[in-house]
C-alpha positions in Angstrom: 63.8 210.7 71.8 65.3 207.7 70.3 66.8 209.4 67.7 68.3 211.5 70.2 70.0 208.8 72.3 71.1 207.4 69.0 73.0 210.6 68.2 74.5 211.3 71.6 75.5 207.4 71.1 77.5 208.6 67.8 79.3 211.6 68.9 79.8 211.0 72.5 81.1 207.0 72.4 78.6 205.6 74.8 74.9 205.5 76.0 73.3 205.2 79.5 69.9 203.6 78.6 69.8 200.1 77.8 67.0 198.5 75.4 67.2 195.9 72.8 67.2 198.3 69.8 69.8 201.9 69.0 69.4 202.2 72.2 72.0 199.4 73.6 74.5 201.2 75.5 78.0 202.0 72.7 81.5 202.1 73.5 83.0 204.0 70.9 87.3 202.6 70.9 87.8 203.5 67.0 89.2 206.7 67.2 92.2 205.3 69.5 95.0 204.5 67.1 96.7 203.6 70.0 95.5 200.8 70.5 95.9 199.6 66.7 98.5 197.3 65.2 98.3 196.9 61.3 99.7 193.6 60.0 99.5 194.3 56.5 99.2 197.6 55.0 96.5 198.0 51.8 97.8 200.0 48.9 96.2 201.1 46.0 97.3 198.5 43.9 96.7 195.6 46.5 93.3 194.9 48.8 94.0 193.0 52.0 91.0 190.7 53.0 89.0 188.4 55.3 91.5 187.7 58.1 91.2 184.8 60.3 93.4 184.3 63.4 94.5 181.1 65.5 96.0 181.5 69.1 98.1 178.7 70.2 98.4 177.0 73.6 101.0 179.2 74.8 98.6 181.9 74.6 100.8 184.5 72.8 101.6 183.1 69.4 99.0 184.2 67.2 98.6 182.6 63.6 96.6 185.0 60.4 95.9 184.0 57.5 93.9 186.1 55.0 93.3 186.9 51.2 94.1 189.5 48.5 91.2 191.3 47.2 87.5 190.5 48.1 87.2 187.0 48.3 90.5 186.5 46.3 93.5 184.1 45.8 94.7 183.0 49.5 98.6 183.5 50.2 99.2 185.6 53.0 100.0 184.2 56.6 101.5 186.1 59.6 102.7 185.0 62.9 103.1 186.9 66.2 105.1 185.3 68.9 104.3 188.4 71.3 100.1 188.4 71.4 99.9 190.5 68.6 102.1 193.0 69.2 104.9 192.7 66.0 103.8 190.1 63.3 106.5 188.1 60.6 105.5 187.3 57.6 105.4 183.4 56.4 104.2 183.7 52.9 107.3 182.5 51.3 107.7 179.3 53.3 103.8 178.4 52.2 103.9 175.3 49.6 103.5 177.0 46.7 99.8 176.1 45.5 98.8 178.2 48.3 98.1 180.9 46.3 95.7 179.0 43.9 93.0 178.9 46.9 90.4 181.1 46.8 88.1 183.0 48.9 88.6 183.6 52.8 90.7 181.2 54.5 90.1 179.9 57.7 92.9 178.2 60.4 92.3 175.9 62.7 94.3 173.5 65.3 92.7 170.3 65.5 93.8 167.2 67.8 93.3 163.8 66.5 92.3 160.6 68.9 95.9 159.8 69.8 96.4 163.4 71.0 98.5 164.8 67.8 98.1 168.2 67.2 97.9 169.5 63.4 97.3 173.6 62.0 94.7 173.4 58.8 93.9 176.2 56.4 91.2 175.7 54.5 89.9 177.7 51.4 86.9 177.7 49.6 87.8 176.5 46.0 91.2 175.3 44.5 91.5 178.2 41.3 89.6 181.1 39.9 87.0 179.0 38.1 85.4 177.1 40.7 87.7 174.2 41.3 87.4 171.3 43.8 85.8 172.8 47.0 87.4 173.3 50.2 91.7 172.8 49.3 93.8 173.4 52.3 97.4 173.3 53.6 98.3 171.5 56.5 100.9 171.7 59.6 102.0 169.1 61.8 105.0 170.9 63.8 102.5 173.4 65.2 103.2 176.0 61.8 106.9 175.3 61.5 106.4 173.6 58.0 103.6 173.4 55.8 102.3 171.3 53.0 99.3 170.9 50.4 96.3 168.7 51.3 94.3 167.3 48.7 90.2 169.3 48.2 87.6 167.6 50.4 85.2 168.5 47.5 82.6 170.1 49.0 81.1 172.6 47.0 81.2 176.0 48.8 80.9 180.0 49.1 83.1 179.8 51.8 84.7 177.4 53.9 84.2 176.2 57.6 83.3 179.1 59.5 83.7 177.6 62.4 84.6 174.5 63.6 83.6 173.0 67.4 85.4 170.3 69.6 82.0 167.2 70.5 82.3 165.6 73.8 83.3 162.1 71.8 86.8 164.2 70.3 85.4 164.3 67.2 85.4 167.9 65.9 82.0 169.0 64.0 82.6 171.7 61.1 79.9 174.6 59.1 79.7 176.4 56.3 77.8 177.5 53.8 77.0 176.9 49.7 74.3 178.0 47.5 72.9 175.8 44.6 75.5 173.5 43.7 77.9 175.9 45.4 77.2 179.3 43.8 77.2 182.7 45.7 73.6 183.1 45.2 69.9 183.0 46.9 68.8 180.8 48.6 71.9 180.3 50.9 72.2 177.3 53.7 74.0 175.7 55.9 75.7 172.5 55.9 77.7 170.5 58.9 80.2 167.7 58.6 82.0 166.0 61.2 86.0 164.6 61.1 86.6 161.6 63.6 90.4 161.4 62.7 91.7 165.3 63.2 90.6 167.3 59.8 92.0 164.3 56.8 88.8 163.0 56.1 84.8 164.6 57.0 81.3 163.1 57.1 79.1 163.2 54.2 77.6 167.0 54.7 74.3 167.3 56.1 71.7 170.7 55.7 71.2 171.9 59.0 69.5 175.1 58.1 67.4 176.8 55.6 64.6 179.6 56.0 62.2 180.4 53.8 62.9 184.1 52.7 66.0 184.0 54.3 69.6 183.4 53.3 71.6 181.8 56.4 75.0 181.5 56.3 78.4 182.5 57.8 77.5 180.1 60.9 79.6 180.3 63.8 79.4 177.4 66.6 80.2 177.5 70.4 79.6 175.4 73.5 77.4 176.9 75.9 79.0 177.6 79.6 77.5 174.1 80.8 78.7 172.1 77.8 75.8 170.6 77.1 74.5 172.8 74.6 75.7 174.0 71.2 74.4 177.8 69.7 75.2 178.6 66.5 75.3 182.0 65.0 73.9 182.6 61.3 74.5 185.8 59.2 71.2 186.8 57.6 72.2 187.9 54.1 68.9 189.4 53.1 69.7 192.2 55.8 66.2 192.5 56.1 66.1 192.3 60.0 68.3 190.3 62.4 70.9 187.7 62.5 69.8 184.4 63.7 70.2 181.7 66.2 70.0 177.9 66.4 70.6 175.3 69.3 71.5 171.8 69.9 71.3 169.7 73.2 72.5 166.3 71.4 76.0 167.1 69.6 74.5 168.9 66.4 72.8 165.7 65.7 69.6 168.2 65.5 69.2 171.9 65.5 66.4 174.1 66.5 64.3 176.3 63.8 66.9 179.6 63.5 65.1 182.3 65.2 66.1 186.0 65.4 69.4 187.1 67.3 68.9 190.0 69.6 69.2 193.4 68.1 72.4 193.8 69.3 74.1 190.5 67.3 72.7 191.6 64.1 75.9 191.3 62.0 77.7 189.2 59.7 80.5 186.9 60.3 80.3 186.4 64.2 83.4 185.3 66.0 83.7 185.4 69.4 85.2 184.4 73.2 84.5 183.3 76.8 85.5 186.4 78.8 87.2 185.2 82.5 83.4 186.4 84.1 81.6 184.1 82.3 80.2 186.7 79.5 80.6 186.6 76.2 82.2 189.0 73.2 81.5 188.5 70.0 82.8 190.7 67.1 81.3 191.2 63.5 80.4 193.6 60.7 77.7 195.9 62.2 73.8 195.4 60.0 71.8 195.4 62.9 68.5 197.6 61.6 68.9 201.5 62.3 72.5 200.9 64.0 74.0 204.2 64.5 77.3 202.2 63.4 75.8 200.0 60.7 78.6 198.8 58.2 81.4 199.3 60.8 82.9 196.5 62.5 81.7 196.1 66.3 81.8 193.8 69.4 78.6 192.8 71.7 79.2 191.9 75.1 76.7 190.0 77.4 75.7 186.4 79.1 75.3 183.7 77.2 71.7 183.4 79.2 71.1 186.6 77.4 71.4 184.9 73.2 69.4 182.3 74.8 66.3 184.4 76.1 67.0 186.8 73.0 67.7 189.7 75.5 69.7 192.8 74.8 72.9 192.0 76.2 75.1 194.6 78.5 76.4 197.0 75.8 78.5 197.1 72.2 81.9 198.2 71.1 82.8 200.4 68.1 86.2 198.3 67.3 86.9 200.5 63.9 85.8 202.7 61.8 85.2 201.6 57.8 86.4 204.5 55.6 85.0 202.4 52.5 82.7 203.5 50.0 80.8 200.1 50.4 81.2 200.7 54.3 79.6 197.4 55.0 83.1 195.7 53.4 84.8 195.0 56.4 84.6 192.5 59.6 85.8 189.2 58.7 87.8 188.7 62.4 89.9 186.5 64.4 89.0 187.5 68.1 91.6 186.0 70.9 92.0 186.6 74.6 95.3 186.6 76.2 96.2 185.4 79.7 96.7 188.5 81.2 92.8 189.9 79.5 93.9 191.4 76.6 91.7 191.0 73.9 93.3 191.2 70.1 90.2 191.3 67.5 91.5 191.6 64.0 89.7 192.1 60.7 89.9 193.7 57.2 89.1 197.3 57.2 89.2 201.0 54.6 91.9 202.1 57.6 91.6 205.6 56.6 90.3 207.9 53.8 92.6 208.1 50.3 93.0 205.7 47.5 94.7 203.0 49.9 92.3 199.9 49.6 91.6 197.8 52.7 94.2 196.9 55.3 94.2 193.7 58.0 93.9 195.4 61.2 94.0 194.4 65.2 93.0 196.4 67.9 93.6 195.6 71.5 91.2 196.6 74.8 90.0 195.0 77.7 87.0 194.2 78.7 87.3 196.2 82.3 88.2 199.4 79.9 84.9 199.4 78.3 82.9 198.2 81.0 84.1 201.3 82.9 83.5 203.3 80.0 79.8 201.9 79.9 79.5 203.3 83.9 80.7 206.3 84.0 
């Protein structure tokens, strides 16, 4: 019977019995171009990769930043001043050592304690052979002008995943690194924390390892009270499920990372508040015996629900990976606008040929799916 469900899930875009398994309800929104906006075509001579996006105060200018090939040299940037809609390119006015960083950029806007606001792009090494760690550029007329920052130097895979405002101002930053840095078992992550607005970080500190597990590719929010922090971990043995760790004291300690539900079994999470107090979260479908495994996808549900480790209201098919490797694809930048447009962007195959991967938004909101989920 289960395999039934999982079937109907495929071909008719959504489910009507809930469980924590294939059986979590499935909105299926890939097939609507419509709703699609490509910001930078793949061709077959150049891949397009691991996309990140910023949203600004204004709530329509939307900052991307991403990489050439898979896990390559950093140059590209994009901004939309329209939600998403029509994107410029910026690559030219980038300082020109830009395109020396390597591996998966990631932007952030971070205010220091006399309220000045400054744009950061970090990368994960400075050159091809595994220079200085985490190089960036920095703006501080909100992405007018840029200019090169010197490394941090922490040895990395990848850069901050995420990075989370504490209640003292002080902004607390993950990642991950293997041994001494390299891209191989056993992965962990690390925190540091910046007191002065991203110029210079805490000694880093390992805040989670498993045994027979490779965490990494943390992502860290604030839970709806603001007194707790959850932090979502990529699993990289794709063995089972993603997992999950909490703090209640500022990331000064975690809890042991325990399993995700079924329905958060993915890499690369990144996610928002929605305006009823849920949560969506988009990421590169692994959970175990996903009818969309590989794809990139969205989960939707309470924040109660991660914490008890139930199944959550229902998923999203965002878009469809035409790659032969179908699990390349799902690095995103996931923003809301005011009026409850959601823009989820990532790197994706965009269609069958010898085109390599594209950066990719599609657009929804959450009322469309949740009446899709009903009916």
């Amino acid at each position: 019977m289960k395999r039934i469900l999982v079937l109907l899930t495929y071909f008719l875009g959504f489910q009507v019995i809930a469980g924590d398994g294939p059986d979590l309800p499935l909105v299926d929104l890939s097939g609507d171009k419509d709703r699609h906006v490509v910001i930078a075509y793949g061709s077959k001579e150049i891949y397009q990769g691991h996309p990140t996006t910023l949203l600004m105060p204004d709530r329509k200018t939307i900052f991307a930043v991403w990489c050439i090939n898979h896990g390559g040299a950093a140059g590209p940037m994009a901004k939309s001043v329209d939600g998403g809609l029509t994107w410029t390119r910026l690559d030219k006015t980038l300082p020109p050592g830009y395109s020396t960083h390597q591996n998966c950029p990631s932007i952030y806007r971070l205010i220091d304690s006399e309220g000045k606001a400054r744009i950061w792009v970090w990368s994960a090494a400075l050159g091809k052979r595994g220079g200085p760690g985490m190089p960036s550029i920095m703006s501080e007329d909100e992405g007018e002008t840029w200019k090169e920052m010197p490394p941090l130097g922490f040895p990395c895979v990848m850069t901050f995943s995420s990075i989370v405002k504490l209640k003292d101002g002080r902004y607390l930053g993950l990642y991950h690194k293997g041994p001494e840095g390299a891209d191989k078992s056993p992965l962990a992550v690390y925190q540091t924390i910046t007191a002065d607005g991203g110029f210079t970080w805490s000694e880093p500190a390992l805040v989670a390892a498993v045994e027979g597990k490779n965490p990494c590719e943390p992502f860290v929010f604030r839970a709806p009270d603001g007194n707790e922090l959850c932090c979502l971990l990529r699993e990289n043995t794709h063995k089972g499920r993603s997992l999950m760790m909490f703090s209640q004291d500022e990331g000064k300690t975690w809890s042991t990372p325990v399993d995700t539900p079924w329905g958060l079994s993915g890499d690369r999470h990144i996610g928002v508040p929605l305006e009823d107090g849920r949560w969506i979260f988009a990421f590169r479908d692994m959970a175990p015996e996903s009818p969309t495994r590989g794809h990139f996808v969205a989960w939707v549900g309470t924040y109660e629900d991660i914490k008890a480790g139930k199944c959550g209201d229902y998923r999203i098919k965002l878009l469809h990976s035409h790659a032969e490797r179908v699990t390349d694809c799902g690095y995103p930048g996931v923003e809301l606008l005011p009026d409850g447009t959601l823009v989820i962007t990532t790197y994706v195959k965009y269609a069958p040929g010898p085109e390599q991967h594209s950066v990719v938004s599609t657009r929804f909101k959450i009322a469309e799916t949740d009446a899709m989920v009903k009916r």
